[in-house]
LOFI-429850 format. One record per atom (N, C-alpha, C, CB): residue in one letter; x, y, z. Coordinates in steps of 0.1 Angstrom, whole numbers, padded with zeros to 4 digits, always signed. Each point is the difference from the previous one (the first is absolute). Glycine has a CB too. Layout:
# LOFI-429850
AXYZ/...
# end
This chain:
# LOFI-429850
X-0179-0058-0319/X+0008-0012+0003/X-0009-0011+0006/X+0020+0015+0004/X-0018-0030-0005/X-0009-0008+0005/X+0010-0006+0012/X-0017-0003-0022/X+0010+0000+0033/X+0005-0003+0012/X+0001-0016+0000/X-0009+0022+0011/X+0017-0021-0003/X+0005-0021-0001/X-0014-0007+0005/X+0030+0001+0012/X-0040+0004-0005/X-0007-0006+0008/X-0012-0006-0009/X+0007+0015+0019/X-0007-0005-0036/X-0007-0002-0012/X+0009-0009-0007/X-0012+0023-0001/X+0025-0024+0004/X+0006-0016-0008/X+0000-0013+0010/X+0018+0015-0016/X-0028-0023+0017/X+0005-0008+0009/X+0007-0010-0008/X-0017+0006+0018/X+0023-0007-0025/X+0012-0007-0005/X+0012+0004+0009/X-0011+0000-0024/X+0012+0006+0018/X+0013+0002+0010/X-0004+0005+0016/X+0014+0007-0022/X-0019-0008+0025/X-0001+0000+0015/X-0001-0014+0005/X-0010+0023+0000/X+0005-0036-0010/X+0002-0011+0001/X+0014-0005+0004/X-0019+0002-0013/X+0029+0005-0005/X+0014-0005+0000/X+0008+0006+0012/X-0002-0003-0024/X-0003+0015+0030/X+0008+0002+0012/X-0003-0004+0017/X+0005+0016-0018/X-0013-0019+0015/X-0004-0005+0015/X+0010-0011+0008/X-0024+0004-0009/X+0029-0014-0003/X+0012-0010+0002/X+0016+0012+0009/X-0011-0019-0029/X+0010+0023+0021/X+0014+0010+0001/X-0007+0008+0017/X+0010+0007-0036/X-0018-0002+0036/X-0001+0008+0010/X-0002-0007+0012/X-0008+0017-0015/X+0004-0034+0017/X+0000-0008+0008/X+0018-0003+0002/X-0029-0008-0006/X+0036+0009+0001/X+0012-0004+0004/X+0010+0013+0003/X-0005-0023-0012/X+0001+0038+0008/X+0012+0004+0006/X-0008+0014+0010/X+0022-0010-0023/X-0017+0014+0035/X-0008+0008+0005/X-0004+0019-0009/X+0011-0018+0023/X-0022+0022-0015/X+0002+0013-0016/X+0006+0012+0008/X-0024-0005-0019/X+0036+0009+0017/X+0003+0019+0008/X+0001+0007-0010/X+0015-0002+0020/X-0026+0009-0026/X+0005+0009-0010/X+0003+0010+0006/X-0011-0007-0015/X+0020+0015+0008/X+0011+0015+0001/X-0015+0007-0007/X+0036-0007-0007/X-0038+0017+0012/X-0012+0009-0006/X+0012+0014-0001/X-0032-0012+0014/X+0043+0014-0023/X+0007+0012-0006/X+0005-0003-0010/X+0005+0008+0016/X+0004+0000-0015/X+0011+0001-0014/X+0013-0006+0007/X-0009+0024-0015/X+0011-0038+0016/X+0009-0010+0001/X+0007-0002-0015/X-0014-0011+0021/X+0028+0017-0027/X+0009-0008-0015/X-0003-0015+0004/X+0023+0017-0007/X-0018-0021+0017/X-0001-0020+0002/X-0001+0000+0012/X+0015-0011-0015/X-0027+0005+0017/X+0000+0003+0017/X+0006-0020+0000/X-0029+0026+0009/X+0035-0030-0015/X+0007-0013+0004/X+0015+0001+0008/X-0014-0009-0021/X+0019+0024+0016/X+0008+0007+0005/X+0000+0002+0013/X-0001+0007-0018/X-0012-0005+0028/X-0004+0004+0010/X+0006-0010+0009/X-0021+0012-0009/X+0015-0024+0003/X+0002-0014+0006/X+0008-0009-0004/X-0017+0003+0003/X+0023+0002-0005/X+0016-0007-0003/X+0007-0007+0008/X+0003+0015-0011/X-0005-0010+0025/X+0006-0010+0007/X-0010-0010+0009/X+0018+0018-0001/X-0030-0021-0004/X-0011-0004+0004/X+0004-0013-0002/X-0017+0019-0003/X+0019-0033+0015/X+0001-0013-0005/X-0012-0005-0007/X+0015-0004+0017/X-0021+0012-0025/X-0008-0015-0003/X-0005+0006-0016/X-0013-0013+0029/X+0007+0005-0040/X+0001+0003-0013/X-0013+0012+0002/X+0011-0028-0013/X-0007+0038+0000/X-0007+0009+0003/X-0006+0005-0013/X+0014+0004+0020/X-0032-0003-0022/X+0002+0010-0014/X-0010+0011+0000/X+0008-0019-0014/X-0001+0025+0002/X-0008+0015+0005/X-0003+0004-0017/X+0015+0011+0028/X-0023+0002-0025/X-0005+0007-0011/X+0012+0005-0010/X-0021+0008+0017/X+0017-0013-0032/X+0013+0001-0008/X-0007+0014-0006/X+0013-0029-0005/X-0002+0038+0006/X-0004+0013-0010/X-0009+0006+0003/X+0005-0007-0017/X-0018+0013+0010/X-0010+0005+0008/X-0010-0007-0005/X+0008+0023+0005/X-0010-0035+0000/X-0011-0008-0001/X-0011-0004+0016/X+0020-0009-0022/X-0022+0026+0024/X-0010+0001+0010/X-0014+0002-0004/X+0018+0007+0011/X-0024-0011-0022/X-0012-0001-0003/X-0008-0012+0000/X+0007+0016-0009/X-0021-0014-0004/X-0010-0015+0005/X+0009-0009-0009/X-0030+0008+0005/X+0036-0003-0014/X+0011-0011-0007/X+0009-0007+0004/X-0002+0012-0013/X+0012+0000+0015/X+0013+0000+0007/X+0001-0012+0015/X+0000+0028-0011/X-0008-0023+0021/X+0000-0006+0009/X-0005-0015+0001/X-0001+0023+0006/X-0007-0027-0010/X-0002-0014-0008/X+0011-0009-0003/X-0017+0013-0011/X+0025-0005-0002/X+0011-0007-0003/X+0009+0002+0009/X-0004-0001-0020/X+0005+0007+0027/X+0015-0003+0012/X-0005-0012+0005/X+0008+0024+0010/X-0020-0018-0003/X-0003-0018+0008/X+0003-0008-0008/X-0019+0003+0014/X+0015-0008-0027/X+0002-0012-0007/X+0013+0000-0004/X-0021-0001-0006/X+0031+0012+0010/X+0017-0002-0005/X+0007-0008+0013/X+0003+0025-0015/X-0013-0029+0024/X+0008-0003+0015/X+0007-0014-0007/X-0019+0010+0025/X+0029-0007-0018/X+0005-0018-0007/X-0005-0009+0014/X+0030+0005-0018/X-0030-0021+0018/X+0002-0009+0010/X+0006+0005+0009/X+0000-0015-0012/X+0001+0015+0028/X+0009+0003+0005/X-0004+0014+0007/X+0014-0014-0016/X-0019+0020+0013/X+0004+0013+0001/X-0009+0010+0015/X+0004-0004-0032/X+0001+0006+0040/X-0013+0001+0017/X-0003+0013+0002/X+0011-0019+0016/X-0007+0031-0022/X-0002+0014+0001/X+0000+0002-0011/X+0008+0006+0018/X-0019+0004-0019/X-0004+0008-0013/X+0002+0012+0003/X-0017-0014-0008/X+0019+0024-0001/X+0002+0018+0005/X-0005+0004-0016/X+0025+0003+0023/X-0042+0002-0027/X-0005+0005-0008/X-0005+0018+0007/X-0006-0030-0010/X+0008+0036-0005/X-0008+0010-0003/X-0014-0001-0001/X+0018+0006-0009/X-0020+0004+0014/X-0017+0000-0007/X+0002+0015+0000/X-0019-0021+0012/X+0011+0027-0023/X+0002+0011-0014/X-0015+0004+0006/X+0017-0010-0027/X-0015+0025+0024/X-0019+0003-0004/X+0005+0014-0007/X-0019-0011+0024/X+0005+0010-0029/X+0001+0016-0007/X-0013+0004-0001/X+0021-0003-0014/X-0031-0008+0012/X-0017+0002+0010/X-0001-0006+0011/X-0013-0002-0018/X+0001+0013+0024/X-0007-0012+0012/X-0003-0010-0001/X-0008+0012+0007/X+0011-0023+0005/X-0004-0015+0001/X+0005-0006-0009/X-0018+0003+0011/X+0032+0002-0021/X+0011-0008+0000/X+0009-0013+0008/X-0005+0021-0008/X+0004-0015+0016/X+0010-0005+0013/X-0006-0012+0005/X+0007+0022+0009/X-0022-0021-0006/X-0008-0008+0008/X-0007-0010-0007/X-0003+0018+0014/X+0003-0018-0025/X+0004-0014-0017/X+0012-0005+0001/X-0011+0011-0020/X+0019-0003+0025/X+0015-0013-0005/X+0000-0003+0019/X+0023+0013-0030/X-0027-0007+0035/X+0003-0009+0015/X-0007-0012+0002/X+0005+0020+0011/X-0018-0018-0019/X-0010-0013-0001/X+0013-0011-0009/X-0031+0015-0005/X+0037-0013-0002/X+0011-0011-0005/X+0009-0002+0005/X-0004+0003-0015/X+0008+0008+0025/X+0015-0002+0005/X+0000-0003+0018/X+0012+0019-0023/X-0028-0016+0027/X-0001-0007+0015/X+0014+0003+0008/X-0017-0020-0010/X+0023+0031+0011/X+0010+0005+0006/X+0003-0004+0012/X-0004+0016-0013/X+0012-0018+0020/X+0001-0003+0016/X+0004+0010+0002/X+0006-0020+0006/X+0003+0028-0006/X+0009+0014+0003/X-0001+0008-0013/X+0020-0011+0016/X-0019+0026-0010/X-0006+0013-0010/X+0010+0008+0000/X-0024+0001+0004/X+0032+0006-0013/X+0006+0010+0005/X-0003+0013-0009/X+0018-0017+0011/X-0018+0027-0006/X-0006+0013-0007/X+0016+0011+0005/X-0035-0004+0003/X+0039+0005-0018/X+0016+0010+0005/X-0006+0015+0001/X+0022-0014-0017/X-0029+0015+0005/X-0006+0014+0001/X-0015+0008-0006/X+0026-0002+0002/X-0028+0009-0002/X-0011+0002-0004/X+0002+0016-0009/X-0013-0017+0022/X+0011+0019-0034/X+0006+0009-0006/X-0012+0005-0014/X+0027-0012+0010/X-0024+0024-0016/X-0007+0004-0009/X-0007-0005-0017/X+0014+0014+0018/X-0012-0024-0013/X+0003-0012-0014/X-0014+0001-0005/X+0018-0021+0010/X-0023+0019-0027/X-0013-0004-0001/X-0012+0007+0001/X+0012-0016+0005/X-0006+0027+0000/X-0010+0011+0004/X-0014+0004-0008/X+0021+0008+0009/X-0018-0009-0020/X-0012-0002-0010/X-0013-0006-0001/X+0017+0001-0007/X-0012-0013+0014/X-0008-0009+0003/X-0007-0003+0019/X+0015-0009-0025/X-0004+0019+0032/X-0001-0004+0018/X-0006+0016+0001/X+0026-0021+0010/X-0021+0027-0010/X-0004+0016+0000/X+0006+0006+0015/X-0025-0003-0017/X+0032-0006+0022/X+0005+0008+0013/X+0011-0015+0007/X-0028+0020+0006/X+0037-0017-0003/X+0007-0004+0008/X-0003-0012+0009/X+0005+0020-0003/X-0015-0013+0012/X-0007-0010+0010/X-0010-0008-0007/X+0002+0017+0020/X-0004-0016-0030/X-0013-0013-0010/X+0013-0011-0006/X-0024+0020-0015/X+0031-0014+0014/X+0018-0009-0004/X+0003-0012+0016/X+0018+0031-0017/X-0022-0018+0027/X+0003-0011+0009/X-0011-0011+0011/X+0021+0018-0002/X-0031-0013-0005/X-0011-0008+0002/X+0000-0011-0007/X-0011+0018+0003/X+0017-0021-0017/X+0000-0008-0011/X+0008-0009+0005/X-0004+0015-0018/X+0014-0014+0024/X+0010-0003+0006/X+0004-0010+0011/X-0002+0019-0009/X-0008-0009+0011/X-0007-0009+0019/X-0009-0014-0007/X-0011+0029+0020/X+0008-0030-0028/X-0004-0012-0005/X+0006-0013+0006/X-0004+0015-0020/X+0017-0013+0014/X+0014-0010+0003/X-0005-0006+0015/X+0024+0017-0014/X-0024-0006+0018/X+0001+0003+0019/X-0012-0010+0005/X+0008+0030+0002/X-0019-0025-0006/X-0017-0005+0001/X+0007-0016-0005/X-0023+0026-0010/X+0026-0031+0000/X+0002-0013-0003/X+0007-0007+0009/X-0002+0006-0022/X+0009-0005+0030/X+0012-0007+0008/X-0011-0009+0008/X+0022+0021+0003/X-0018-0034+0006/X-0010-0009+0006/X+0006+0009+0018/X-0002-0031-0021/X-0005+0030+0031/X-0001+0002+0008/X+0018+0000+0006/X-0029-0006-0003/X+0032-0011+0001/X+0013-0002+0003/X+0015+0005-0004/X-0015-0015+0001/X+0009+0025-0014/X+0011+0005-0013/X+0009+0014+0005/X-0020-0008-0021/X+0025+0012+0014/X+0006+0010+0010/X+0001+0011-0013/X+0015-0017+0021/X-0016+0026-0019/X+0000+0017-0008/X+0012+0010+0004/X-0027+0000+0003/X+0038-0002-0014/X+0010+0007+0006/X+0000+0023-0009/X+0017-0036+0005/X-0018+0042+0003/X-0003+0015+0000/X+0004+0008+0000/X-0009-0004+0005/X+0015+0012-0015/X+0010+0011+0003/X-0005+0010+0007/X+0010-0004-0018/X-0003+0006+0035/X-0008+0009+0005/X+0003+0016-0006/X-0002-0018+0020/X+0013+0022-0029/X-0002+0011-0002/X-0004+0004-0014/X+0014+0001+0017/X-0022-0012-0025/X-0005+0001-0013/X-0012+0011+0004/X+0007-0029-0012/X-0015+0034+0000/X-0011+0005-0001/X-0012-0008+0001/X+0013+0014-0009/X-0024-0011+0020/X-0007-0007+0001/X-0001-0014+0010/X+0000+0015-0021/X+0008-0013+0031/X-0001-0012+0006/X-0007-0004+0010/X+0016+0001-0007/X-0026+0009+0010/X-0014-0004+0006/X-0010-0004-0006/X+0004+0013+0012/X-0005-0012-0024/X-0006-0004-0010/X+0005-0019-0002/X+0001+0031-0010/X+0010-0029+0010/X+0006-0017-0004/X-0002-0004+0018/X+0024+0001-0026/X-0024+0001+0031/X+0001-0006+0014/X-0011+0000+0007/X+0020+0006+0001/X-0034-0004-0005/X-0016+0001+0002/X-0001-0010-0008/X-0009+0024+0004/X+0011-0025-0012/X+0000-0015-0007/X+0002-0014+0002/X+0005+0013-0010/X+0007-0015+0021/X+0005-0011+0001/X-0008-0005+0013/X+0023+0007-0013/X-0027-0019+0008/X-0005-0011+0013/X+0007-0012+0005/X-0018+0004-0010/X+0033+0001+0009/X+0009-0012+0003/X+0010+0013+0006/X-0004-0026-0022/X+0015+0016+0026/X+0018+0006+0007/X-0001+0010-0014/X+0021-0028+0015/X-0012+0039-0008/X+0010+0009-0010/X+0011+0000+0010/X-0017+0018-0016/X+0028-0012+0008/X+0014+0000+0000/X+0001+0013-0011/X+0007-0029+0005/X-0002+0037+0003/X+0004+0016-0009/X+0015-0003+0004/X-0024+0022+0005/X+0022-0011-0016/X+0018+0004-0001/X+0001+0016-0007/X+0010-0030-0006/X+0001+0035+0003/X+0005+0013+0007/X+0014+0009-0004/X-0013-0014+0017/X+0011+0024-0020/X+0013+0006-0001/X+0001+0007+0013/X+0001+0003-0026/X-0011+0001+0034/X-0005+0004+0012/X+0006-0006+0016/X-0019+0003-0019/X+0015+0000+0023/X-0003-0011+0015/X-0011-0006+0006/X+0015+0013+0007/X-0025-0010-0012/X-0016-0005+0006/X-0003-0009-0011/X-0010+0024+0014/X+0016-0037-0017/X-0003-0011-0005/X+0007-0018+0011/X+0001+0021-0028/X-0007-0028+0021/X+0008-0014+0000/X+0012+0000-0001/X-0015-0009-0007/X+0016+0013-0004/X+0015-0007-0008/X+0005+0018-0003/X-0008-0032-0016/X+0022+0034+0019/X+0004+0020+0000/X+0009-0002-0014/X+0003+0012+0032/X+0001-0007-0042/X+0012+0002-0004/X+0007+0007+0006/X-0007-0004-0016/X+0021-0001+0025/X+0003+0015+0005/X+0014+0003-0005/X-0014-0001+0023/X+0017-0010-0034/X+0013+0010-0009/X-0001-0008-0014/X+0021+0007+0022/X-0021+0007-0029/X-0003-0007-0012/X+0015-0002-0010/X-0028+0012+0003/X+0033-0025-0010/X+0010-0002-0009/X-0002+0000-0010/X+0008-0008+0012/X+0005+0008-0016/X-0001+0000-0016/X+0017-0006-0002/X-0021+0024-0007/X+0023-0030-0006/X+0011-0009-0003/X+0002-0009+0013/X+0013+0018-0018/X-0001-0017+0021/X+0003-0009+0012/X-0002+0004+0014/X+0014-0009-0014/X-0022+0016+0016/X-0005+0006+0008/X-0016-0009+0001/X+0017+0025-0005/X-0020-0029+0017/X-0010-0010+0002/X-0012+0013+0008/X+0020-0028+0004/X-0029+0027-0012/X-0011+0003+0007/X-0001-0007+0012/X-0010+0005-0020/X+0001+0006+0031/X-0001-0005+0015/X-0017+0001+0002/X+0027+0009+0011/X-0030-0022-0007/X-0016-0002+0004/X-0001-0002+0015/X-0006-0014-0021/X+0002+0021+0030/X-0003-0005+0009/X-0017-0005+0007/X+0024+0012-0001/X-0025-0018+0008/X-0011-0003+0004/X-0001+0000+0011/X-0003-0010-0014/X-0012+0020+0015/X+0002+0008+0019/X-0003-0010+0008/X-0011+0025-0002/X+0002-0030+0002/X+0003-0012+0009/X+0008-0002+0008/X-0007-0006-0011/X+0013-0002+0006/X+0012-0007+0001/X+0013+0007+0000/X-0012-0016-0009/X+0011+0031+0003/X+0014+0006-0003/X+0011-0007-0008/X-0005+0010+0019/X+0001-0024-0024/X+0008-0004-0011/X+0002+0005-0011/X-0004-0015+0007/X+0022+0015-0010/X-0006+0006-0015/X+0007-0017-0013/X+0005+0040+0008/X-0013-0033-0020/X+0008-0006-0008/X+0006+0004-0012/X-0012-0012+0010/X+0023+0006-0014/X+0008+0012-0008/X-0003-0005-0012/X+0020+0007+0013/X-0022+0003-0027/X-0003-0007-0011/X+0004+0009-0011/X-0018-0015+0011/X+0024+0008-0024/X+0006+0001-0009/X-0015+0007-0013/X+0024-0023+0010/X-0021+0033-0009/X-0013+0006-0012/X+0006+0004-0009/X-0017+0007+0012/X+0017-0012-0029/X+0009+0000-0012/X-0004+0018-0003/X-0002-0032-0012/X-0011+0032+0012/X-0007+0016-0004/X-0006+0005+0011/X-0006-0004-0023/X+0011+0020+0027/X+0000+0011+0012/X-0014+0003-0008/X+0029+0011+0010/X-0038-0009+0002/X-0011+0007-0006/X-0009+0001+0020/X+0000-0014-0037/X-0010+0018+0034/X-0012+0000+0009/X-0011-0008-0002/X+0005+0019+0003/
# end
């Protein structure tokens, strides 16, 4: 595969786009993570389909329309230093890693080289950026030795930021709370999952 950093054509055409909307890529398996942010005031765009590669990711940025102030991209790997080529294009502010799983193995040969690859995302954030962490995923000392900025974990657990402490489905509103504060917030999730 050739990496974006060997086309500087398009890293030309996207530099425009990536100056106007901020970058949070979703690093999982999000169907639409526009879904996520649905109730987010302000125009929003994100990774269409699975266009988390040196291609893929490219053209999202260049699909942003006018307008548009949050980005929410994938970034894909399936080799090493995948991740750390498209963050050179996508200059991320906020990282999020859902999980870390047996994917690609062919090419990673263990789990923890998956979440090393990973940590890339994390390594790319600017000091100011923020790294949000599933604290009960696999490997999250691994993603969290990485990060040189704020994290924000979250949780099916209790020893996070943010807890799920009741999970819905149909009209039944998933419950978030945040230890902190002990706020919660109630929210409508179309597909039950982890």
């Amino acid at each position: 595969a050739v990496g974006v950093e060997e086309r500087p054509a398009v890293g030309a055409r996207v530099e425009p786009a990536r100056r106007h909307a901020a970058g949070l890529p979703v690093h999982g398996a999000l169907e639409d993570p526009r879904e996520e942010l649905a109730v987010a005031p302000v125009a929003v765009c994100a990774t269409p389909g699975n266009w988390n590669n040196e291609i893929g990711l490219p053209l999202s940025l260049l699909a942003m329309e006018a307008g548009t102030k949050l980005g929410v991209f994938e970034t894909g790997t399936n080799h090493a230093g995948e991740i750390a080529r498209l963050c050179e294009v996508l200059k991320p502010d906020w990282g999020v890693v859902t999980n870390v799983g047996p994917v690609h193995m062919e090419f990673f040969g263990s789990v923890e080289a998956i979440a090393r690859e990973k940590a890339s995302l994390l390594r790319a954030l600017p000091s100011g950026g923020t790294a949000v962490l599933n604290r009960d995923g696999g490997c999250f000392e691994i993603l969290r030795e990485a990060c040189a900025c704020r994290v924000m974990t979250v949780s099916l657990g209790d020893k996070a930021d943010y807890v799920c402490v009741r999970r819905g489905a149909g009209k039944n509103p998933t419950v978030i709370r945040e230890n902190a504060s002990g706020e919660e917030l109630r929210v409508a999730i179309p597909v039950p999952g982890e």
